[in-house]
N, C-alpha and C positions, 0 to 999 in steps of 0.2 A: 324283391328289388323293383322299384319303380324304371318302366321301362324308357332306354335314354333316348328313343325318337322324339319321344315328349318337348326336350330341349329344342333340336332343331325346329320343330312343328312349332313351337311358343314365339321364337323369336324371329319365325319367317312373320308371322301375324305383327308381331312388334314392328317390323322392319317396315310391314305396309303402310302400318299407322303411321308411323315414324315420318315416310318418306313423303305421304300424302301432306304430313303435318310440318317439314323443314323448321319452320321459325322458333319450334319447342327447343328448345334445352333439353339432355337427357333426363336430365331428375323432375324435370313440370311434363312432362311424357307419363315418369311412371307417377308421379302423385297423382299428376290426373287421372289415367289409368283406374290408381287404386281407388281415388273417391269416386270416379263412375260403376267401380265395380261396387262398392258399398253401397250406395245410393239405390241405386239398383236390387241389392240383396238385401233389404228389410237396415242396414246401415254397418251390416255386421266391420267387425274391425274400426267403427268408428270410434277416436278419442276425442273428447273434448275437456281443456283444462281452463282454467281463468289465472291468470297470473296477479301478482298483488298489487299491480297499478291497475287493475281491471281486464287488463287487453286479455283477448281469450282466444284460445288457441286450438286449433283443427288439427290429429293428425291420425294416419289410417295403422292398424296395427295387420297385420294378413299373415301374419308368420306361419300359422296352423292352416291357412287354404291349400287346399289338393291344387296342385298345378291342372289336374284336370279342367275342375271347374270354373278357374279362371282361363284358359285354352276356351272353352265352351263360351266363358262370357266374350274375348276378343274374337273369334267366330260370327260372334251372334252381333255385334256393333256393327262388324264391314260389312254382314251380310244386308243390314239394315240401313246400310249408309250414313251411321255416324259419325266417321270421321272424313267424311268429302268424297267426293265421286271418282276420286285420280286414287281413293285406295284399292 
């Protein structure tokens, strides 16, 4: 059993970002989120499709990520000061 402090721990980190970042929307938080964690990890989870008028489309798949190691990556941004110095 995945142990449940995990939760609280994830979404105090979320909440920092969050709060440092007000003007996001909840859902351009976690896209954002996900495509810095991709980007970051060699692109894992990254989709890319082209639709049939051309326009092409980005989007992150993470379903299979260990909450750990997305925990480890929101750690490792605020420790680093990526999302503003008021996180």
């Amino acid at each position: 059993m995945r142990d449940p402090e995990r939760i609280e721990e994830i979404l105090t980190l979320i909440r920092r970002i969050w709060k440092a970042n007000p003007d996001f929307r909840f859902q351009q938080l976690m896209y954002t989120l996900q495509a810095e964690y991709s980007e970051s990890n060699n692109k894992i989870g990254k989709v890319e499709s082209v639709e049939v008028d051309g326009f092409k489309k980005v989007g992150y798949d993470l379903f299979n990520l260990e909450d750990e190691s997305f925990k480890k990556y929101l750690q490792h941004s605020l420790d680093h000061g990526c999302w503003g110095k008021n996180a």
